[in-house]
N, C-alpha and C positions, 0 to 999 in steps of 0.2 A: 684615182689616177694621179701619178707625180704630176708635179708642174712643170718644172723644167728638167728639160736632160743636157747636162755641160759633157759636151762632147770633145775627147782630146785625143787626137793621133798623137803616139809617140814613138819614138824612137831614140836610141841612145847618146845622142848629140857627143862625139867622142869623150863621152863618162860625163859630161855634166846634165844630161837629163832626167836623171831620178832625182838628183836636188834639185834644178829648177821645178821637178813635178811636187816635192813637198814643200817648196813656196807655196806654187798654185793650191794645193790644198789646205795649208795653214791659212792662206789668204780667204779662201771658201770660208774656214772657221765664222767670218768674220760678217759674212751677209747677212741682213737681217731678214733675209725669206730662206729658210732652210729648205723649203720643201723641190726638195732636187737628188736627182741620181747624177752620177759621175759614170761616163760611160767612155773606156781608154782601150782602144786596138793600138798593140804594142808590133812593131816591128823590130823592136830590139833584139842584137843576135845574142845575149845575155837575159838574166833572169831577175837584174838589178830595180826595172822598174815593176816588178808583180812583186819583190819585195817589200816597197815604197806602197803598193799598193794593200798589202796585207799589213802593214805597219798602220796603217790610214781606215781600215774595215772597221774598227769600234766607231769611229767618225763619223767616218761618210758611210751614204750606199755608194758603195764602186761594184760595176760591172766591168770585168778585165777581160781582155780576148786576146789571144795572142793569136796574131795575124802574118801567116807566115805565106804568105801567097804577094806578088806582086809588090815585094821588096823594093824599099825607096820610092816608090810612087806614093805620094801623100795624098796625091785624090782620092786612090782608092782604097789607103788609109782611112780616109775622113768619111767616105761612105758606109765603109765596116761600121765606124761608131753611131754615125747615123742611121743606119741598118737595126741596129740594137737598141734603140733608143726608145721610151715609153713617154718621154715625159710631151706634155702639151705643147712646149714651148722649148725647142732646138738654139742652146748658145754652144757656139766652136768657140773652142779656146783652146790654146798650146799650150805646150810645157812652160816655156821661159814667160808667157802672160800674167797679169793678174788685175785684181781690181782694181780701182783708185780710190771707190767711193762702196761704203761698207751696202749702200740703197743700192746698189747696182742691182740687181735682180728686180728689185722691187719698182726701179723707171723703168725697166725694160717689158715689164707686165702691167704696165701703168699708160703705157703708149698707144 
């Protein structure tokens, strides 16, 4: 079973959210618990972040969905991803987020 699943609603943040989404994932590089899915319901009305997101596939496991139902609602954005989610241990995180501390995963399963 994964351990955790980082769950991220997105959507196109007027064109700046597929690069704050390959911070957030460059940032992930960086944990010292790898053992994680990336699970992103995309409400974007482009196809900029399932690019970002197949740029990022040799990296991560990313589960991508595009979510084309109840546009601009981010709850039920964040449910989509959580919906889809395998891992033990459920972190939301957004696009423009990231870590501070490379152990972040690792207090978070430590608590």
């Amino acid at each position: 079973m994964t351990l955790f699943s980082i769950c991220i609603p997105t959507y196109e943040m007027s064109g700046h959210g597929p690069n704050m989404l390959k911070g957030l994932f460059d940032n992930l590089k960086s944990q010292t618990i790898q053992d994680f899915e990336i699970v992103i319901a995309d409400q974007s009305e482009d196809l900029e972040t399932y690019k970002v997101c197949q740029e990022y596939s040799n990296i991560h496991t990313i589960k991508y969905i595009k979510n084309f139902y109840a546009n601009g609602r981010s709850a039920h954005n964040l449910n989509v991803c959580m919906d889809a989610s395998i891992g033990k241990i459920i972190k939301v995180m957004f696009e423009d987020d990231y870590f501070l501390d490379n152990n972040a995963l690792k207090k978070i399963l430590e608590k």
